[in-house]
Each structure stands twice: as structure tokens, then as C-alpha cells.
C-alpha positions in Angstrom: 0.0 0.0 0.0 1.6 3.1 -0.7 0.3 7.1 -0.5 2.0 10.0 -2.1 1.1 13.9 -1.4 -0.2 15.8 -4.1 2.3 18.1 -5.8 1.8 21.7 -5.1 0.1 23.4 -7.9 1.6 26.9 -5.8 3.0 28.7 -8.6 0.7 27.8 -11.9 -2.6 28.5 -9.4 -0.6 32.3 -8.5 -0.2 33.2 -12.1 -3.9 32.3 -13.0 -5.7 33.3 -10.0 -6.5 37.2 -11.9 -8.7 35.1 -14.3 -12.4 33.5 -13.1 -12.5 30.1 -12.8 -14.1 29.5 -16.3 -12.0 31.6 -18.3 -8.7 30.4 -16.4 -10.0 26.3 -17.2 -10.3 27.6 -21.0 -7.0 28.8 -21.0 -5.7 25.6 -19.5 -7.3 23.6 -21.5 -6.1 25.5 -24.4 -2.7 25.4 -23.9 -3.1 21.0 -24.0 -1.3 19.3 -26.7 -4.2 17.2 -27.6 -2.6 15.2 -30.4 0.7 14.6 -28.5 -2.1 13.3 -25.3 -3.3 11.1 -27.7 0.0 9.7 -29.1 1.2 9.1 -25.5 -2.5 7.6 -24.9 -1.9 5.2 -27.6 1.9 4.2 -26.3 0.1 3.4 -22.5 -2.4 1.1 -24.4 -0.1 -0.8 -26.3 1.8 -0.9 -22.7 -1.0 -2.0 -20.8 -2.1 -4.8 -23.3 1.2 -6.5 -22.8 0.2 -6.9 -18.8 -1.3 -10.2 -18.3 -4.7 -9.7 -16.2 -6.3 -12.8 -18.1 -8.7 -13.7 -15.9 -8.7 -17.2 -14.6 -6.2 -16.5 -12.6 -6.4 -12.3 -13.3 -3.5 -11.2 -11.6 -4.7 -7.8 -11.8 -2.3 -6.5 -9.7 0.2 -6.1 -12.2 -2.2 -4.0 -13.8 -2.4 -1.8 -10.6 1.1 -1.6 -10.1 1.2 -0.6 -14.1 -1.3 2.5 -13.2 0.6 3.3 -10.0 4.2 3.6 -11.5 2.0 6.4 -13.8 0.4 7.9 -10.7 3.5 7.9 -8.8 5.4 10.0 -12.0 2.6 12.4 -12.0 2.5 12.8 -8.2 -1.0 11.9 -7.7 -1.9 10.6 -4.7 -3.1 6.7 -4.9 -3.5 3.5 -3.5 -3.1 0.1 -4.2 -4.7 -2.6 -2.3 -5.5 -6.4 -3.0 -8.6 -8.5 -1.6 -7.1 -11.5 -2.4 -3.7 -12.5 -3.2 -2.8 -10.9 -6.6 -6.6 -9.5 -6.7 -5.6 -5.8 -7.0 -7.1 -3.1 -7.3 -6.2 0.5 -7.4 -7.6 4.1 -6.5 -6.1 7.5 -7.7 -7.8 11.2 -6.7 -7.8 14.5 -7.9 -9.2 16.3 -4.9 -11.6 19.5 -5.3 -13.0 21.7 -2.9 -16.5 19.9 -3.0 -18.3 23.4 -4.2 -19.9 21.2 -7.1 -21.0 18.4 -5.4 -20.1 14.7 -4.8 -17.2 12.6 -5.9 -17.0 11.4 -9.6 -15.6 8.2 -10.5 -13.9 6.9 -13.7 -14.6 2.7 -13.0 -12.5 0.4 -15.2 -12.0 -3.6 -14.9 -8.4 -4.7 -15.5 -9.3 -8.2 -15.7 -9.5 -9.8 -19.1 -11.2 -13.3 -20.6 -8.6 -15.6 -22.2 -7.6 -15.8 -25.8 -6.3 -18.8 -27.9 -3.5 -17.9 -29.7 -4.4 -20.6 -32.3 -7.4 -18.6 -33.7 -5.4 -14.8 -33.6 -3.4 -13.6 -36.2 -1.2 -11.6 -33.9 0.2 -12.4 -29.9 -3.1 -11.6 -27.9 -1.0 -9.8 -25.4 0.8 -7.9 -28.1 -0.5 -4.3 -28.3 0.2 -4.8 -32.4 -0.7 -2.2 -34.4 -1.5 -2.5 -37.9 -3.8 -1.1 -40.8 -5.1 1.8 -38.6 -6.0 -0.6 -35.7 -4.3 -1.8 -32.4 -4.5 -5.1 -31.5 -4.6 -7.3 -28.1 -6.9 -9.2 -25.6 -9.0 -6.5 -23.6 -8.0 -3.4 -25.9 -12.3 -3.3 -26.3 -13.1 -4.9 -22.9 -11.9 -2.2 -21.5 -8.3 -1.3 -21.2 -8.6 1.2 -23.9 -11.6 2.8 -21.6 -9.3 2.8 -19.0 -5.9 4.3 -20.9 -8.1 7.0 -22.1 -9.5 7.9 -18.1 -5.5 7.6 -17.0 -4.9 9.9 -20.2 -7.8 12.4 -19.1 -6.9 12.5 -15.3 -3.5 13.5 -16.3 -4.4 16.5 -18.4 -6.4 17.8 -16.0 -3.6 17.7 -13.1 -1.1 18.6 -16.1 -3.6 21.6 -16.5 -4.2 22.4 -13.1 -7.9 22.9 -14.0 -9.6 23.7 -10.1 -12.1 21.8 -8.9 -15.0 21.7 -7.8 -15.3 17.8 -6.5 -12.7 14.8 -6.6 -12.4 13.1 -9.6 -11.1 9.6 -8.9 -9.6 6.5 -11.3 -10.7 3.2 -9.8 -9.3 -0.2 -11.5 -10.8 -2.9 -10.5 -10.4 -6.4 -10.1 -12.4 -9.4 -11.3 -15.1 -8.0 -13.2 -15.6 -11.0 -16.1 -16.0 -13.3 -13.3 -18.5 -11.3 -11.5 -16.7 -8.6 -9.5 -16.7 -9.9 -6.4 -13.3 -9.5 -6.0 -13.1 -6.0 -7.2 -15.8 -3.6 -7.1 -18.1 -6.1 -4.9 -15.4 -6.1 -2.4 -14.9 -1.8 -2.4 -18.5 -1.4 -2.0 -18.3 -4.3 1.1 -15.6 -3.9 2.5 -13.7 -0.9 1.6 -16.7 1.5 1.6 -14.2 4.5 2.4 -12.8 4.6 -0.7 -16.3 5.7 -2.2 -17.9 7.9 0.6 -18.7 11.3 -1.1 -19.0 9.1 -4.9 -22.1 10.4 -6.3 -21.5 9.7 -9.7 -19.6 6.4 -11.5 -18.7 6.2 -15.1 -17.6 3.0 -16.6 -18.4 0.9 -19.8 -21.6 -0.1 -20.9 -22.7 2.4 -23.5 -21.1 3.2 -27.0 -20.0 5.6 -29.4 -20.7 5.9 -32.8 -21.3 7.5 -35.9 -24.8 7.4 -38.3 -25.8 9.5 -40.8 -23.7 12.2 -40.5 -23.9 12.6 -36.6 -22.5 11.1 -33.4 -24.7 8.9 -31.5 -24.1 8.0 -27.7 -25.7 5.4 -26.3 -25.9 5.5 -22.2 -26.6 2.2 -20.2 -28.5 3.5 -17.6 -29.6 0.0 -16.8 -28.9 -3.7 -17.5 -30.4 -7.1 -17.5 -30.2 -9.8 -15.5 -27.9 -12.1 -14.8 -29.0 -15.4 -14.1 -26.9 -18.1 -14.6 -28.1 -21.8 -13.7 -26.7 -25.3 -14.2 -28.8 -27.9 -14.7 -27.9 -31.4 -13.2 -29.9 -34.6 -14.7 -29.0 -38.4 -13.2 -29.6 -41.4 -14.5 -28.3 -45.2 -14.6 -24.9 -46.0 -15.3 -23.6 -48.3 -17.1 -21.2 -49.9 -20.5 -21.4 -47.6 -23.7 -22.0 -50.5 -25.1 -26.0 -51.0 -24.0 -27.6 -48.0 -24.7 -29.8 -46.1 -21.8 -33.4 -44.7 -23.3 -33.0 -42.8 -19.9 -29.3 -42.3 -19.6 -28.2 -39.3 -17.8 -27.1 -37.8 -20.9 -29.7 -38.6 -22.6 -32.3 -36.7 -20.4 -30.2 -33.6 -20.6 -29.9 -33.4 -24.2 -33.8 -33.7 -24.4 -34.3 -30.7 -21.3 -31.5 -28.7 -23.5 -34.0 -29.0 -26.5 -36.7 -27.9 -25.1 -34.5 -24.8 -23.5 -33.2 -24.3 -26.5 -36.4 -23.8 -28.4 -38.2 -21.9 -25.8 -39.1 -18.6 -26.2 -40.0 -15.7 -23.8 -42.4 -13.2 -24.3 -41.6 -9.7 -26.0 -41.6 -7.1 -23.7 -40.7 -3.3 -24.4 -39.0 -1.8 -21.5 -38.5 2.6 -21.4 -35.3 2.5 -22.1 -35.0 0.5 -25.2 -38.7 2.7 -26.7 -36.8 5.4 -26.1 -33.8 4.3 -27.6 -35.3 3.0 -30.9 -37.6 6.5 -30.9 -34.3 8.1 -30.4 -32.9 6.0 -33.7 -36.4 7.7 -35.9 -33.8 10.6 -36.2 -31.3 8.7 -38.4 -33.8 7.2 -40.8 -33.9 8.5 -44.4 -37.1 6.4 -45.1 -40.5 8.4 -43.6 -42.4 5.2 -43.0 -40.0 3.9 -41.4 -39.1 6.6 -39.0 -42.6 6.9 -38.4 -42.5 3.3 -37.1 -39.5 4.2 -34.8 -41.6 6.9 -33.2 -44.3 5.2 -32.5 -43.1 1.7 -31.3 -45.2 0.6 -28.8 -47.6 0.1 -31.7 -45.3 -1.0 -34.1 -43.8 -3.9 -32.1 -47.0 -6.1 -32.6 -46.2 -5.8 -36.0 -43.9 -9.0 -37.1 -42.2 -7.0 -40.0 -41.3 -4.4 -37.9 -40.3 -6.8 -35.1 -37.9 -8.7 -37.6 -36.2 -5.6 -38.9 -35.2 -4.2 -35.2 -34.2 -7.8 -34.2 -30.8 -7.9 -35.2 -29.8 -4.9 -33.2 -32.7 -4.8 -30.4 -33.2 -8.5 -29.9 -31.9 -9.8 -26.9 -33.0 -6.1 -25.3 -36.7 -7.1 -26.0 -36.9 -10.7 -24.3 -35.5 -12.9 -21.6 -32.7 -14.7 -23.7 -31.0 -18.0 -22.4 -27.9 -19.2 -24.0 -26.3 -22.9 -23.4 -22.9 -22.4 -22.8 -21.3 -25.2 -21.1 -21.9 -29.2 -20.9 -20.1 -32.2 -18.8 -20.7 -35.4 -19.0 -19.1 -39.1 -18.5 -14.8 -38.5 -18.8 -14.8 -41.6 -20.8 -15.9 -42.7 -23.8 -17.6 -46.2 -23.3 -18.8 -45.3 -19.7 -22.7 -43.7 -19.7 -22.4 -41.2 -16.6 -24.6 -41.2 -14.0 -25.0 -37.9 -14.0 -24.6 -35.1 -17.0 -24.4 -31.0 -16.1 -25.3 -28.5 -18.4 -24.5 -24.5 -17.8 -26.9 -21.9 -18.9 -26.4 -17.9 -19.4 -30.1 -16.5 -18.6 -30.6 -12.9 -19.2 -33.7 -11.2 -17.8 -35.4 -8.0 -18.4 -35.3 -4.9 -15.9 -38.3 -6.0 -13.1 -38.2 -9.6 -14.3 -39.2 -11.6 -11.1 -35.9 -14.8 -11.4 -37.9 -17.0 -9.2 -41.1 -17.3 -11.7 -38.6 -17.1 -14.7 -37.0 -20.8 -13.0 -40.5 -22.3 -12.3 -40.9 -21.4 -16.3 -38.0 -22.8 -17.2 -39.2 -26.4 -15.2 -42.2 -26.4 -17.0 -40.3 -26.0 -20.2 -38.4 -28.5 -19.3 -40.9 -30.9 -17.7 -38.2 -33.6 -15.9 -37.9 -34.2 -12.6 -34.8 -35.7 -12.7 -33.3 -32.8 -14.1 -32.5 -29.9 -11.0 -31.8 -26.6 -11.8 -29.2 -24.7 -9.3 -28.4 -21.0 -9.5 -25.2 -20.0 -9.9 -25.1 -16.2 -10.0 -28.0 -14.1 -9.6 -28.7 -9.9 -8.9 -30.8 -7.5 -9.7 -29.5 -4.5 -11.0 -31.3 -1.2 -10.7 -31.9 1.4 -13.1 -29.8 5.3 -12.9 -31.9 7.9 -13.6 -31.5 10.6 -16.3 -31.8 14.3 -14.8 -28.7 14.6 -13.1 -25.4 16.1 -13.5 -23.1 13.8 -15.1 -25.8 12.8 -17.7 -26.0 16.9 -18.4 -22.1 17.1 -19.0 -22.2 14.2 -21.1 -24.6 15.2 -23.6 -23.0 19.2 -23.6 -19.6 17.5 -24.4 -21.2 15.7 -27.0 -22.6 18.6 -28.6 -19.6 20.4 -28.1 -17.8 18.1 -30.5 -21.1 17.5 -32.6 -24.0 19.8 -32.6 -26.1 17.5 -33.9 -25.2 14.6 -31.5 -27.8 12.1 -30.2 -27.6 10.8 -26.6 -30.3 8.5 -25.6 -30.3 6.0 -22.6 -30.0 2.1 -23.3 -30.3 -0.8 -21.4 -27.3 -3.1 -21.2 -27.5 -7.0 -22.5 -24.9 -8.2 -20.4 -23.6 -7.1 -16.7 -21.4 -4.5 -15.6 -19.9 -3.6 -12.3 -22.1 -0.6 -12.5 -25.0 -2.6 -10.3 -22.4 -2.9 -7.0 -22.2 1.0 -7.3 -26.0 1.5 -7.8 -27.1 -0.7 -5.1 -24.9 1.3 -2.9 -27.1 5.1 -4.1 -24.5 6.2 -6.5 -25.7 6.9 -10.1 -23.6 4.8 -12.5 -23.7 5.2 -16.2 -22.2 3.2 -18.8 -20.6 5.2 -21.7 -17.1 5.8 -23.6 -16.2 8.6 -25.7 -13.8 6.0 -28.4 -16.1 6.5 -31.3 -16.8 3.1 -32.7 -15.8 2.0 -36.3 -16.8 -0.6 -38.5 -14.1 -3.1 -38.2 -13.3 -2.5 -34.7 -14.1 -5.7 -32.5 -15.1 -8.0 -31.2 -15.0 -7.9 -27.1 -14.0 -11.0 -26.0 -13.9 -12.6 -29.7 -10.9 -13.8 -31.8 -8.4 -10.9 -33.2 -10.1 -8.2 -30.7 -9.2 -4.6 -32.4 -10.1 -0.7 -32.1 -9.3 1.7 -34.2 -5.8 3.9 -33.2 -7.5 6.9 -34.6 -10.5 6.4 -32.2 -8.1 6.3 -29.3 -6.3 9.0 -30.5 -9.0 11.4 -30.4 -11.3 9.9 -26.9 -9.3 11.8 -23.8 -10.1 14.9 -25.1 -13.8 15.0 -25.5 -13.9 12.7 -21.7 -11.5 15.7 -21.0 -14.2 18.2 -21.9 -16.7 16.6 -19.8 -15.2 16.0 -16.7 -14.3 20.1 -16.8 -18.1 20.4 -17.5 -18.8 18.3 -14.8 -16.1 18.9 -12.1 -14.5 22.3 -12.2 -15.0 24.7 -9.9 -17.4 27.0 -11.1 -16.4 30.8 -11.0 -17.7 32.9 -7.5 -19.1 36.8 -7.9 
């Protein structure tokens, strides 16, 4: 555990203070070299990629000791902490004076899923960069999120912009195996580290351009984890005499049934508003019409098939089958055969009566079905603060940006941070290409002029959000 003091920002604050607070953060922001902070944003990436935080085992605390050696060079004060052997985790603050309101956090997850090196064309832990694009396990899930909140943090202590409430980097451990370890553990059991938070950024949303104009898309709210295992048992016995009611046997017929089951269509706010929102990139009247008025238009099949690609898994409970055991030899019929499944439930979705479902579906009783993971995330609302400084950055850098709220198909560590009364959003300002991708899929890629450009316009919104506004 270590703690440096803050340098003293003595002299810079002595020849600004003649200038009110706003015009004196214009000026420093002005004087940024925005290119070279995205060049040296770019050179931390392709750093940080080459730290090993693949999660099983994680070892994130190399990547906390990679984000303190930064820290420590730029005399910010941090810490670094573990909650399990080589679990780390790691908080950095820029302190304000509290005149604007509570803490802000910038959230990142240093853990990343495995990659086989078999099915990549370059090292996975590489940081290669080639055609316009930088390469390497976690550079979209989310260590390019998190080089770009270092990058922005620095520019505004580089700057020294005043503020007006702390704006803190927390890197996390854990997170793609739940976040118990990480965030879950900060919010139990190092709950000092966030007294004062009232807002936390992390990913979630996305960034992109359509027609002409920059949409951002913020999770505001996700689905439902729900992650079960089915066990079915049977006789044992030689491969060589078949079992009608093997072990096996029973589970492939209950996966059937699972697989082929469908839930019901349900349109929750956030995702109407969102596909309203989208009525604003359509070149086709009818169809924009649709948009706007989807409540109605979601009965109709057409309409329904067209969004699906996009909106599917946002309008429906989803389940996807994702891991099966069996017998560990090849002419010995197990007595018992697992099955793993990913369940994703809409916001206000009650799990319990979504598992009695799923045993009517699969109408066995010698098939169990055991939770493995289960929470409830709530929802962030809209008319506060941070979501205001996101959407006037974004129309600082594109007047006609959309922002729009979205709910989230998988999980973030956002829900540990909501459940404990602090607003979380999901949302990163690395403009999305076409080619870029895909998170946690073979050759994972982003584009190096995306990353190039991102700290400046999270830049502009944590000065929106955070400095100190100027006193009469």
C-alpha cells in the first residue's frame, strides 16, 4: 500500500488566479497538446495490453502496479490494495474543494477473458498495431476505456484545472467473473474509498457515428444475470448398451426444449426510447414513423424482424447454453450429465417465476436446476449532472449529437455501485468504427485513430462536470 502527497500546484494557481475560474480552465485547456495526449495515450495502451490480467487467474495486480508507476510520476496521490492474493485493485484522486458536489468516479475492470492464440493472427498480449488498428486481448473490454481515463486524469492535473469535487480512477479487479473480487469487495468492505461518490462512469454504452452525426448510447440499466446449471441423473452403465434414460440422454432432451423456448416480447422505457431516439437517423418516412411510434409497431412481425438484429436480446429474456459435462470416458454412460446456462432477464423480471418457467419448459424431474449467479440491478436515472455534461460535451464536438439512454445485454460492475445510491452510467467517448471488435472474440481490435482522439472529449466533460465553477 503506498500514498503519495499531491504536488503543489503553488506557482501555476498564483499566475492564473487574476482570471475566473471559467475563463482560467479555457485557458488551460487550451494550452493541451491534444494530439501529443493522444499519441502518449496510444503508447500506454499498447503498454497495458502486454500486462497479463487474463482472468482465470487475473492477476490484476500487475495491472495496478502498471497505473501506479503512472500515478506515482505524476504525483498523484493513490493506492493500491489487494482482496485476495494478486486480486488488486487501485484508487487514484484529484481532490476539489466539494463546491460542485459529490465525488465522480472513472470505473475500469483490469481483468480480461482468455484468448487462444491458435485462432489470432497476432500475440493476444501484443499491443500490435496494424492497418489503422491496435490489436490485443482487452483493448475493447476495456483497457482502452481505462488508458483514455489515466490519459484524461493527467491533463487535467497537467492543466491544473480547479475543482469543484474529486475526480477519482478506480481499476478494479475481477469483473468478467463477477466482480466480487473487485468492485463487490470496495462497495463491502472498503466502503471509504467511495464515501462522497455520487457519480460512476464505466463501460456499458457506445459511441458511434450514423448519418452524419454522433450517436451516444448510455446504459443507464442492465439485465439480469441469471446463470443456472442444470444437473440430470440417471443409470450408469457400458457404452456398449444403450440407456433410453441415460443421464445424458435426459439432458440433451431438457436442452431441447431450452433451446427452443421462447419468452415473451416485452418493451422496456429505455429501449422505446432508444429505438424512438434511432427515428432521427432514418432516411425512409415510414420507417421513422414506425420508430416513433413503437409501442404500436412492435405487434407488427415486419417491424419486429427488422429491429431484431440490433434490439433483440433487449426485447426478451434470452437463455444461451454455454457449457456441458458429462461421462470422462468414452464407453462409460455417466450417471450424472451438467449443463451451464447464461439466462438474461429484463429490468423488473421476477428470477424466481422465470425458473419455475424454465421447469415447465423442461418438464423432468430428474433434471435440478441450481443458480449459480444471480442480482438484480437497478436502473440510474437521467436528470442529473453527469448525464448533463455528457450530452453538452457531446454537442460540443457534434451539434447534432444524439444521446439517448440504453439498457445493457450483459452485466457490468455498475450494479455494485448502484445498489450502494450512487448513479452509474455506462458510456465511452472512443467513437466506434466498422471493423473495430469484437470484445472477448478472436483478433479483438479498435481503431488507433478512435483512441487518439477519446481523452479529449472525456476531457471536456469531466471540466463540465467537475470544475470549480467561478464565485461573484
Amino acid at each position: 500500500m503506498r500514498r503519495l502527497p499531491v504536488l503543489a500546484l503553488a506557482t501555476i494557481t498564483a499566475l492564473l488566479v487574476v482570471l475566473p475560474a471559467a475563463s482560467q480552465t479555457a485557458a488551460q485547456t487550451a494550452a493541451l497538446d491534444w494530439r501529443r495526449i493522444g499519441r502518449e495515450t496510444l503508447e500506454t495502451l499498447q503498454d497495458y495490453l502486454q500486462v497479463d490480467t487474463i482472468n482465470p487467474p487475473g492477476n490484476e495486480i500487475r495491472g495496478a502496479r502498471f497505473f501506479a508507476e503512472r500515478f506515482e510520476a505524476a504525483g498523484i496521490p493513490f493506492e493500491v490494495f489487494e482482496s485476495e492474493p494478486g486480486r488488486g485493485n487501485i484508487v487514484a484522486r484529484l481532490a476539489g474543494d466539494g463546491s460542485r458536489g459529490g465525488h465522480v468516479v472513472l470505473l475500469n475492470h483490469m481483468d480480461v477473458v482468455p484468448a487462444d492464440p491458435r485462432y489470432w493472427s497476432v500475440e493476444p498480449l501484443s499491443g500490435v498495431i496494424r492497418d489503422g488498428r491496435i490489436y490485443g486481448r482487452g483493448v475493447t473490454d476495456m483497457k482502452a476505456d481505462a488508458a483514455v481515463q489515466l490519459a484524461a486524469m493527467l491533463a487535467l492535473h497537467r492543466a491544473g484545472v480547479p475543482l469543484g469535487r474529486d475526480v477519482m480512477f478506480l481499476g478494479t479487479a475481477a469483473e468478467e467473473t463477477g466482480g466480487f473480487e473487485g468492485a463487490g469487495y470496495i462497495v463491502e468492505k472498503r466502503r471509504d474509498l467511495i464515501d462522497g461518490v455520487e457519480f460512476a462512469l464505466t463501460e456499458g454504452g457506445s459511441t458511434f457515428r450514423a448519418e452524419g452525426r454522433m450517436v451516444h448510447n448510455i446504459e443507464t440499466t442492465q439485465k439480469t444475470p441469471l446463470w443456472l446449471r442444470l444437473k440430470a441423473t440417471g443409470v450408469a452403465g457400458h457404452g456398449s448398451r444403450p440407456i433410453a434414460d441415460s443421464a445424458a440422454n435426459r439432458l440433451v432432451r431438457a436442452l431441447d426444449r431450452v433451446r427452443t423456448f421462447r419468452s415473451q416480447i416485452r418493451l422496456v422505457p429505455p429501449v422505446a426510447e432508444a429505438l424512438r431516439s434511432s427515428a432521427a437517423l432514418e432516411t425512409d418516412p415510414g420507417r421513422a414513423a414506425a420508430l416513433l411510434a413503437v409501442e404500436r409497431s412492435i405487434g407488427d412481425p415486419a417491424f419486429l424482424a427488422s429491429i431484431d438484429q440490433r434490439f433483440g436480446p433487449l426485447l426478451r429474456n434470452t437463455i444461451s447454453i454455454t457449457a456441458l459435462t458429462g461421462s470422462n470416458k468414452t464407453n462409460v454412460i455417466s450417471p450424472e450429465a451438467t449443463a451451464e446456462l447464461d439466462c438474461r432477464l429484463l429490468p423488473g423480471e421476477n428470477p424466481d417465476l422465470f425458473i419455475a418457467t424454465l421447469r415447465e419448459v423442461i418438464d423432468d424431474d430428474d433434471v435440478e436446476i441450481e443458480t449459480i449467479l444471480r442480482f438484480q440491478p437497478s436502473a440510474s436515472p437521467r436528470d442529473t449532472a453527469l448525464w448533463r455534461a455528457i450530452e453538452e460535451a457531446a454537442r460540443e464536438h457534434d451539434a447534432n449529437a444524439l444521446v439517448v439512454p440504453t439498457v445493457l445485454g450483459g452485466f457490468t460492475d455498475s450494479h455494485f455501485f448502484r445498489e450502494a445510491g450512487i448513479v452509474a452510467y455506462g458510456w465511452s467517448p472512443i467513437v466506434g468504427r466498422t471493423g473495430d471488435g469484437p470484445a472477448h472474440g478472436n483478433d479483438e481490435r479498435l481503431s488507433v485513430e478512435a483512441v487518439i482522439e477519446a481523452p479529449r472529449m472525456l476531457y471536456d466533460m469531466l471540466v463540465l462536470l467537475a470544475a470549480r465553477r467561478p464565485t461573484n
